[in-house]
C-alpha positions as CSV (number, residue, x, y, z in Angstrom):
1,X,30.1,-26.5,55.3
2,X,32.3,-23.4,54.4
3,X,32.7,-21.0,57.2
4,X,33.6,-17.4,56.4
5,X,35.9,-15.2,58.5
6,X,37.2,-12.0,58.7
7,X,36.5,-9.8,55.3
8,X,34.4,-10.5,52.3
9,X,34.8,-7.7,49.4
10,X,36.1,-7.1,46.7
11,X,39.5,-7.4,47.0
12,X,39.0,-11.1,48.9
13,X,36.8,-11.9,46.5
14,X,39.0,-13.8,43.8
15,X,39.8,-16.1,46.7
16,X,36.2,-17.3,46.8
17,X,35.6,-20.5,44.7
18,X,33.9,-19.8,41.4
19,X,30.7,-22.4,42.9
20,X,29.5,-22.1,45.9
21,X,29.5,-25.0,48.4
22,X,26.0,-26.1,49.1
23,X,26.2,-24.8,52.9
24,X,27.9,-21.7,53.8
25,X,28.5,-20.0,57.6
26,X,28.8,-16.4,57.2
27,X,28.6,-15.9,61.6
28,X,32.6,-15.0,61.7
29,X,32.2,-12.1,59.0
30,X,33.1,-8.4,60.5
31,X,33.1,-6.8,57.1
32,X,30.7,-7.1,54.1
33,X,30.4,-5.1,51.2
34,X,28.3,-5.0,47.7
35,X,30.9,-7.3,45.9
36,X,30.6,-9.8,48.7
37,X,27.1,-9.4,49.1
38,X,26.7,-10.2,45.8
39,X,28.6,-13.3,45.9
40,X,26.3,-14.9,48.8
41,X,23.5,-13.3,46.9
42,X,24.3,-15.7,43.8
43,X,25.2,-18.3,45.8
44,X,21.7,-18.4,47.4
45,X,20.0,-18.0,44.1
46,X,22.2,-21.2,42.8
47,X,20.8,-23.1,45.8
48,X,23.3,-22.6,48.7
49,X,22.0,-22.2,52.4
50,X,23.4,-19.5,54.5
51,X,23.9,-19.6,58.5
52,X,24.3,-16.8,60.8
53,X,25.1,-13.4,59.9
54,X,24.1,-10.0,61.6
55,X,20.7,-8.5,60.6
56,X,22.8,-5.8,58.6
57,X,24.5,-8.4,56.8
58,X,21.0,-10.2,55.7
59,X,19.2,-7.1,54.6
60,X,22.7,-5.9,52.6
61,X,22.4,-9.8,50.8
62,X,18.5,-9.1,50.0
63,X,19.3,-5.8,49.1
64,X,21.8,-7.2,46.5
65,X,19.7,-10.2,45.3
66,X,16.5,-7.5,44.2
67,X,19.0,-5.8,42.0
68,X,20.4,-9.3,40.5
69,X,19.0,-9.7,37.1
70,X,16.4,-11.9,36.3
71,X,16.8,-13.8,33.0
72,X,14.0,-13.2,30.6
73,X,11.4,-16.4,30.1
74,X,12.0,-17.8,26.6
75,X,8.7,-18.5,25.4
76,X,8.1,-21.8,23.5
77,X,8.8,-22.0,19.7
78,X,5.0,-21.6,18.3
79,X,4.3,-24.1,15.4
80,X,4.7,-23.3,11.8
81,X,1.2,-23.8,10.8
82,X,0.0,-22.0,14.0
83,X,2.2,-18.8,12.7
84,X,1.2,-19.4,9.1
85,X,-2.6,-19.7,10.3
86,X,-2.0,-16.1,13.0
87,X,-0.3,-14.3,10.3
88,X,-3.1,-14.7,7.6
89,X,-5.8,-14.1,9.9
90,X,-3.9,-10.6,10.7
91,X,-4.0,-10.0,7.1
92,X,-7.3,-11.2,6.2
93,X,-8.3,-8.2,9.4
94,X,-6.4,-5.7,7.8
95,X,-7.4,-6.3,4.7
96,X,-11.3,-5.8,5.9
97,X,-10.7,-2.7,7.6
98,X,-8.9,-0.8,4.6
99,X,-12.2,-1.9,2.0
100,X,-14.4,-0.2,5.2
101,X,-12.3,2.7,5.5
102,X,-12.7,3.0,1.3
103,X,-16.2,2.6,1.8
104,X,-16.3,5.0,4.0
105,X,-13.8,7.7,1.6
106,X,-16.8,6.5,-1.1
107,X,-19.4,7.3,0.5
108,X,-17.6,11.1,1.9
109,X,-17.0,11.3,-1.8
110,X,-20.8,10.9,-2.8
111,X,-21.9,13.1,0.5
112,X,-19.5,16.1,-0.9
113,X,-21.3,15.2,-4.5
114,X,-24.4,15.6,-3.5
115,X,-23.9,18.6,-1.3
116,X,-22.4,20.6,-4.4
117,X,-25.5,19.8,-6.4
118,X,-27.5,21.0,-3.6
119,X,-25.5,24.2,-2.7
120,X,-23.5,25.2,-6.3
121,X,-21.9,28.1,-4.6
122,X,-19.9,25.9,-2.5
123,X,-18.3,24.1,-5.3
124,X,-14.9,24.7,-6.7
125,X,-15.4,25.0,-9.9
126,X,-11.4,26.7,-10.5
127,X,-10.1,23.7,-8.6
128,X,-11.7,21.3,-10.8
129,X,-10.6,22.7,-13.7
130,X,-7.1,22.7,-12.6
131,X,-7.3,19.4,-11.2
132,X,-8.6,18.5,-15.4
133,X,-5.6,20.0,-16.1
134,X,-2.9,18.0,-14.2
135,X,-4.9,14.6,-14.2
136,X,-5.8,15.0,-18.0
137,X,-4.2,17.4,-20.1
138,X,-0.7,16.5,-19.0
139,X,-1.6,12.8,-19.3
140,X,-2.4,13.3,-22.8
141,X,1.4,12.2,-24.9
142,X,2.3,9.6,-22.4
143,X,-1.4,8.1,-22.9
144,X,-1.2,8.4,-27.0
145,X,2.5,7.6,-27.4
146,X,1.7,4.3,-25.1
147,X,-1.3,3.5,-27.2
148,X,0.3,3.8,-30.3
149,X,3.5,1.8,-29.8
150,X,0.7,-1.3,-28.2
151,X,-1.4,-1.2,-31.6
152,X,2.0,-1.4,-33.2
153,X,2.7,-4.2,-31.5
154,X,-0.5,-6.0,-31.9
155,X,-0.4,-5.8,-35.4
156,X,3.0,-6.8,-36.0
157,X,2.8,-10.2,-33.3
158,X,-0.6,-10.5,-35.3
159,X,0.3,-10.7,-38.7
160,X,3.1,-12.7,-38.3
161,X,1.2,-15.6,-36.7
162,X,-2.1,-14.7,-38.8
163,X,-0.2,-15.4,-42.3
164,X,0.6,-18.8,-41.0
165,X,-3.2,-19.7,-41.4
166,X,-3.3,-17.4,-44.3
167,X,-5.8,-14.7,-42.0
168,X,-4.4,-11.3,-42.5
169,X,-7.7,-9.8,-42.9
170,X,-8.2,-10.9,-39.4
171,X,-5.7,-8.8,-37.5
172,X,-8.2,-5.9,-37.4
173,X,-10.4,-7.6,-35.8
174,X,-7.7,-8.6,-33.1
175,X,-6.4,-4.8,-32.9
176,X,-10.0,-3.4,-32.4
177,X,-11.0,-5.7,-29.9
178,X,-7.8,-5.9,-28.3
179,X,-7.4,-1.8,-28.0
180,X,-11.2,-0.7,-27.7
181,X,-12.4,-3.6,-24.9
182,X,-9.2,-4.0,-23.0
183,X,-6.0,-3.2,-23.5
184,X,-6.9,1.2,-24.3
185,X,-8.9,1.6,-21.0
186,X,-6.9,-0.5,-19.2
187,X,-3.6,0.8,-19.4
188,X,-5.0,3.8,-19.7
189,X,-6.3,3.5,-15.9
190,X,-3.1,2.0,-14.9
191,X,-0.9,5.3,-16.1
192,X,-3.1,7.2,-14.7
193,X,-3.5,5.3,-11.2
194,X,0.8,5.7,-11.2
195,X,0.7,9.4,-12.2
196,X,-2.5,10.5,-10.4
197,X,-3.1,8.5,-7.4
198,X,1.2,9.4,-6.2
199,X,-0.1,12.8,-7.0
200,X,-3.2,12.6,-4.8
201,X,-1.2,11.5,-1.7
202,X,1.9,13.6,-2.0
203,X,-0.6,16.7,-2.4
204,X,-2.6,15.5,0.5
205,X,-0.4,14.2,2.6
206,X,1.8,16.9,2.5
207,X,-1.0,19.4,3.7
208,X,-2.0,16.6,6.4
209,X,1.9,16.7,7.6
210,X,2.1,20.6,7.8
211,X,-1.4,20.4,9.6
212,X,-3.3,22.4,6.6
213,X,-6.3,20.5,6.9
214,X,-6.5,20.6,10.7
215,X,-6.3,24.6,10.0
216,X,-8.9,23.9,7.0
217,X,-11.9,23.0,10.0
218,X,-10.7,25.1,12.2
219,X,-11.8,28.0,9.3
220,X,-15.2,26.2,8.9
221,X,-13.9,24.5,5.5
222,X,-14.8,21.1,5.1
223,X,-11.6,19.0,3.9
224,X,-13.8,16.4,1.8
225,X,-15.3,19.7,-0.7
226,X,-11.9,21.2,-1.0
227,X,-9.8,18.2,-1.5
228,X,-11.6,15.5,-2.3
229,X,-14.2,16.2,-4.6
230,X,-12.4,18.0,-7.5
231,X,-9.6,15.1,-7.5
232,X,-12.0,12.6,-8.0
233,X,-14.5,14.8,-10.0
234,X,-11.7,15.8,-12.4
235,X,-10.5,12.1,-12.8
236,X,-14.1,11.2,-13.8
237,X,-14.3,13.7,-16.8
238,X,-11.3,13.1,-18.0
239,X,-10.5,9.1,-18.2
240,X,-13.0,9.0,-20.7
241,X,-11.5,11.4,-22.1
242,X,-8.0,9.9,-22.3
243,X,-9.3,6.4,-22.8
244,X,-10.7,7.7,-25.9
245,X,-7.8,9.2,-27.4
246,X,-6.0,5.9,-26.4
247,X,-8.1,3.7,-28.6
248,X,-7.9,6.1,-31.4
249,X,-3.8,6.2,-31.2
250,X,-3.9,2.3,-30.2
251,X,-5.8,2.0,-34.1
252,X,-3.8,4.6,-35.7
253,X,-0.5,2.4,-35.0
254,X,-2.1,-0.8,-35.6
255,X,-3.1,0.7,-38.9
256,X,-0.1,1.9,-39.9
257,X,1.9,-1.8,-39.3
258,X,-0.8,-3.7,-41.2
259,X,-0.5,-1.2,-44.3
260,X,3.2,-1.6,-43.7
261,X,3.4,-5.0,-43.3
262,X,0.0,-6.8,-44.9
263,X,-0.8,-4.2,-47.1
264,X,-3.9,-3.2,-45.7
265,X,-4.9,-0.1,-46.9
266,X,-6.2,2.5,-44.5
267,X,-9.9,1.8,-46.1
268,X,-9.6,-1.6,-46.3
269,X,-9.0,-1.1,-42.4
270,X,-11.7,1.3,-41.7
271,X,-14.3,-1.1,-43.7
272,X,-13.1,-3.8,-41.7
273,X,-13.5,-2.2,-38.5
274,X,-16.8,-1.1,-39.1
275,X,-17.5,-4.9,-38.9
276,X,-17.1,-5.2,-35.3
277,X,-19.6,-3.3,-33.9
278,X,-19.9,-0.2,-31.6
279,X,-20.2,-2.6,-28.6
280,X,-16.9,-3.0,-27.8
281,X,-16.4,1.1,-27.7
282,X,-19.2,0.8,-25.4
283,X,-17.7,-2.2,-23.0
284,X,-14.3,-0.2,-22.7
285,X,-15.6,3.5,-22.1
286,X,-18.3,2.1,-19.5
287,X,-15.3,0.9,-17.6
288,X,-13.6,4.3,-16.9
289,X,-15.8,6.0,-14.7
290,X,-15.6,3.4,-12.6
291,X,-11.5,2.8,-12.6
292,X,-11.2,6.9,-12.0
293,X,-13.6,6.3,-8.6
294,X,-11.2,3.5,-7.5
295,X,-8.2,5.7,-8.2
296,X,-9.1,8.8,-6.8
297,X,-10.4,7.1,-3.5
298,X,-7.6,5.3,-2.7
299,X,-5.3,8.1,-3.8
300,X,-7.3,10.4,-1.2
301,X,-7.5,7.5,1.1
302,X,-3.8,6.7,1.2
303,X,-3.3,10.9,1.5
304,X,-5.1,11.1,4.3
305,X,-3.4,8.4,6.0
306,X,-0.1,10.3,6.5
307,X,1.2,10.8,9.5
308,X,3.9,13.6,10.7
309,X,6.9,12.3,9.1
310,X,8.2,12.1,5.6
311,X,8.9,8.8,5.9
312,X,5.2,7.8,6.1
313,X,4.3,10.3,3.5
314,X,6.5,7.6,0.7
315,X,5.2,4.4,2.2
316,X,1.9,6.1,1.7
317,X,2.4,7.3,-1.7
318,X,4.2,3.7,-2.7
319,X,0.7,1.7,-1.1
320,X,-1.5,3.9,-2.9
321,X,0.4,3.7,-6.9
322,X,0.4,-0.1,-5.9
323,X,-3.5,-0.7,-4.7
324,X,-4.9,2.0,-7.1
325,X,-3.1,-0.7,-9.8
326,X,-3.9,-3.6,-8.5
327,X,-7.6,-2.4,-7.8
328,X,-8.0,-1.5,-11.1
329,X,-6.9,-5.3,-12.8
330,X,-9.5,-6.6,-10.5
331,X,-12.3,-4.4,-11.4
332,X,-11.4,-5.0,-15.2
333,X,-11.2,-9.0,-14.4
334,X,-14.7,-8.7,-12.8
335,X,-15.8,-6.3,-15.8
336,X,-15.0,-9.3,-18.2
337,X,-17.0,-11.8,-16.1
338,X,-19.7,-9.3,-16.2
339,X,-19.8,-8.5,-20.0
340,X,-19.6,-12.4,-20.8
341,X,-22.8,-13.2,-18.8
342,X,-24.8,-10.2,-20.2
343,X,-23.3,-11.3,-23.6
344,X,-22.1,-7.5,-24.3
């Protein structure tokens, strides 16, 4: 046993032995302060018994050994495939609760429909026109140029593995069913989904950021016939629209480069085109009221989503280009399927 005697502070201190002795006699202190009270403190903690000591002394030594830090309980590494298994079921959660929250931006959007057909005065008619304008009009040389350059392309990559097998005739048909089923709508939807749905969520989000909407009920206005219903309304009329002038571009260039390089003249094209049938027109325009329903809800989804800072306003705006995209490719995929088991 180590007896103590006379001071123990923090200038006698050093003299102590960096480990305690397992019993220690603190009876013969007259002068204890923090630093010492610390050391016994530690000392007890590491499993050393103390004898004697004045009350004072004791409560100063408890007094010290509540303040002592208490190392943190490191919990158990959990298993791989219990992290993998947590981490999908999180996402598989999340990803149910954003298709019911655009279920639920679907079926505001329908509500706010239905409620301007009932009560025409309350619709915005100068908004939607506007809204034409910036989702539409403005799209227009992007959406041609793009289509152009891919029928281009087609026909070039087709005739020169078509005259292998001595089938130049037959890159028409792989230009018109190429552009009017898929590839016009398609990317149509997915230039639009980058320029419109940011769009929707900057413009929206920024109003929800500098509490406009709030300020919108507080006036009585209800957010979903002032914002949401042009957007979307305005991206239904016009991807049509724009897929339509798509295809035509998309057959103009693929024209051009088979007269250019097959020599198929512009009526050997046309008469050859005529050949396969109005049904693909019909399988690629059918798609786009559907693709500008996806994009405007998740643009006015992801918009209305914002929170108070800028920073959420981009992550926002970056979710919604990317889901609006990604929404779309599915929809076409399932569009296929579809059109294959009706035979269209």
């Amino acid at each position: 046993m180590l007896e103590l005697a006379g001071s123990l502070n923090v200038w006698t201190l050093p003299q102590m032995p960096r480990r305690a002795p397992p019993q220690l006699s603190i009876a013969m202190l007259e002068r204890l302060d923090t630093a010492g009270a610390w050391y016994l403190a530690r000392a007890r903690q590491q499993g050393s018994r103390l004898h004697g000591g004045s009350a004072a002394q004791a409560s100063l030594i408890d007094t010290v050994a509540k303040a002592l830090p208490v190392a943190d309980d490191v919990p158990a590494p959990t298993p791989r495939l219990r992290r993998a298994l947590a981490e999908t079921g999180r996402n598989v959660i999340a990803a149910l609760i954003f298709f019911r929250e655009l279920a639920e931006y679907l079926g505001r959007f329908l509500a706010a429909f239905w409620r301007g057909i009932r009560h025409p005065p309350q619709f915005r008619l100068t908004s939607l026109i506007h809204h034409c304008e910036q989702t539409g009009l403005r799209a227009v040389p992007i959406v041609t140029v793009m289509s152009f350059l891919i029928g281009v392309v087609l026909a070039f990559q087709g005739a020169t593995q078509l005259q292998q097998f001595g089938a130049e005739v037959f890159v028409v048909d792989l230009i018109a069913i190429s552009v009017l089923r898929e590839l016009g709508i398609l990317l149509t939807a997915i230039i639009v989904a980058g320029r419109t749905a940011s769009a929707l969520t900057a413009s929206i989000g920024s109003m929800k950021m500098r509490e406009e909407i709030d300020a919108m009920r507080t006036l009585g206005l209800d957010p979903d016939m002032v914002l949401m219903l042009p957007r979307i309304l305005a991206l239904i009329l016009m991807l049509p629209i724009l897929g339509l002038l798509a295809d035509l571009s998309g057959l103009l260039g693929g024209a051009m480069m088979s007269w250019i390089t097959l020599g198929i003249s512009p009526p050997m094209f046309l008469s050859r085109l005529s050949d396969t049938g109005v049904g693909n027109v019909i399988a690629g325009l059918v798609k786009a009221p559907v693709f500008a329903v996806i994009i405007g809800v998740i643009g006015c989804h992801a918009g209305m989503k914002v929170g108070k800072d800028a920073e959420s306003l981009g992550r926002m705006t970056s979710a919604a280009v990317v889901n609006a995209i990604f929404a779309v490719i599915v929809a076409d995929a399932l569009f296929s399927i579809l059109f294959a088991e009706i035979g269209l």
